[in-house]
N, C-alpha and C positions, 0 to 999 in steps of 0.2 A: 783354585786361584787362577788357573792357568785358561779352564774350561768356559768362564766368564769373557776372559778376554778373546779368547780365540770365535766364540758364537757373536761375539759384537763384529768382530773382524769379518764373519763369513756373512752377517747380517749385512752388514757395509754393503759387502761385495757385490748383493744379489739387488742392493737398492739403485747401484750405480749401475750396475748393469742394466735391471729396468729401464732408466731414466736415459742410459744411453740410446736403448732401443733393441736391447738384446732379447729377447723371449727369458720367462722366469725359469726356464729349463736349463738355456745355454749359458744365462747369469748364474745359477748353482752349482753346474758341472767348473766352468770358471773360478768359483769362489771354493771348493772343494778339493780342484784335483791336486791344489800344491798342500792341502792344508789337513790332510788325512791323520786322524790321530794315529800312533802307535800303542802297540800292547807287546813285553818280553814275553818270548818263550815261557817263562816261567809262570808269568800272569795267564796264559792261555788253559781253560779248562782241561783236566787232566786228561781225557780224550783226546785235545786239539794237539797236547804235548806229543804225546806216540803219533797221531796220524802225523803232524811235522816232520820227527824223526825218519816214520816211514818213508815218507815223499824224498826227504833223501838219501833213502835204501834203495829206492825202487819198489817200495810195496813189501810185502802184499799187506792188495787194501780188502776190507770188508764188504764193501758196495760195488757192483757190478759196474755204476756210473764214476767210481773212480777211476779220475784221468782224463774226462771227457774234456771236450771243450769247452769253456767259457767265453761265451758271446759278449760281454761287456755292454749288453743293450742299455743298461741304465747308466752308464758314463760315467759311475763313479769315480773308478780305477782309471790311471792317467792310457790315454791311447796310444793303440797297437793295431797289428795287422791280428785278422781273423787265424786265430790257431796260437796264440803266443801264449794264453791262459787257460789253464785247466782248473777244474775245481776237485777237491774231497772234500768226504763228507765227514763230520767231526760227532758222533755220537750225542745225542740227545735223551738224559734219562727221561723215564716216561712214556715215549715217544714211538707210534704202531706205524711211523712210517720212517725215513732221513731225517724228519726235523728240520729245524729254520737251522743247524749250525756248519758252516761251513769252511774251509781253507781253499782259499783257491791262489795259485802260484804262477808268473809271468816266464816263461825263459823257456829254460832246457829241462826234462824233465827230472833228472837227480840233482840237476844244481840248477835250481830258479834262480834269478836278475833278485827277485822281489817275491815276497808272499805276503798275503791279505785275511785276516780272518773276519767273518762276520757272522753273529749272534743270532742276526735277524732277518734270514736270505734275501742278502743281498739290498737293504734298506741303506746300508751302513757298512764302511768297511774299518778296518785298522790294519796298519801295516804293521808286522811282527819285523820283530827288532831282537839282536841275540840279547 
């Protein structure tokens, strides 16, 4: 019900933005960074649940690239200075390498601002919510 409404809203967004003169990149990031869906804790795949918890233990994490930096190149995530996000990596059954699933978290590294999870590296994000 909600999902309808909100793709008309960011459709809006990205037409005006066009028609302003905005490139269809800078109209998306626009129309996306206030408008990020959320997912609880609870909803996050039972992997994503522990590596969250983790993230605010301090680890330990399973992947070597846990904790890394996240660049934010694709602009989804609202902006920040270089080094404010890191990403983990969220288990992928199946999967002979990390997989598309990941957590990546904005802030301080045992208590993020904000964390983000995404299904489909980095295509998409959701902001996790208690």
């Amino acid at each position: 019900m909600l999902r309808p409404l909100i793709f008309k809203l960011v459709l809006t967004c990205i037409v005006l933005g066009v028609l302003l003169g905005s490139s269809l990149a800078q109209a998306r990031r626009l129309a996306t960074a206030h408008l990020l869906a959320t997912i609880t804790v609870a909803e996050l795949p039972s992997p994503g649940a522990r590596v969250y918890g983790l993230i605010h233990q301090g680890g330990p994490f399973a992947h070597e690239k846990d904790g890394m930096v996240f660049g934010n190149r694709e602009r989804l995530l609202p902006a920040n200075k270089r080094g404010y996000y890191r990403e983990y990596t969220v288990a992928t059954p199946n999967s002979r390498d990390r997989g598309a699933r990941r957590i990546v978290c904005g802030g301080q590294a045992r208590a993020p601002d904000n964390c983000y999870y995404t299904g489909d590296h980095y295509a998409s994000f959701r902001k996790i919510v208690p």
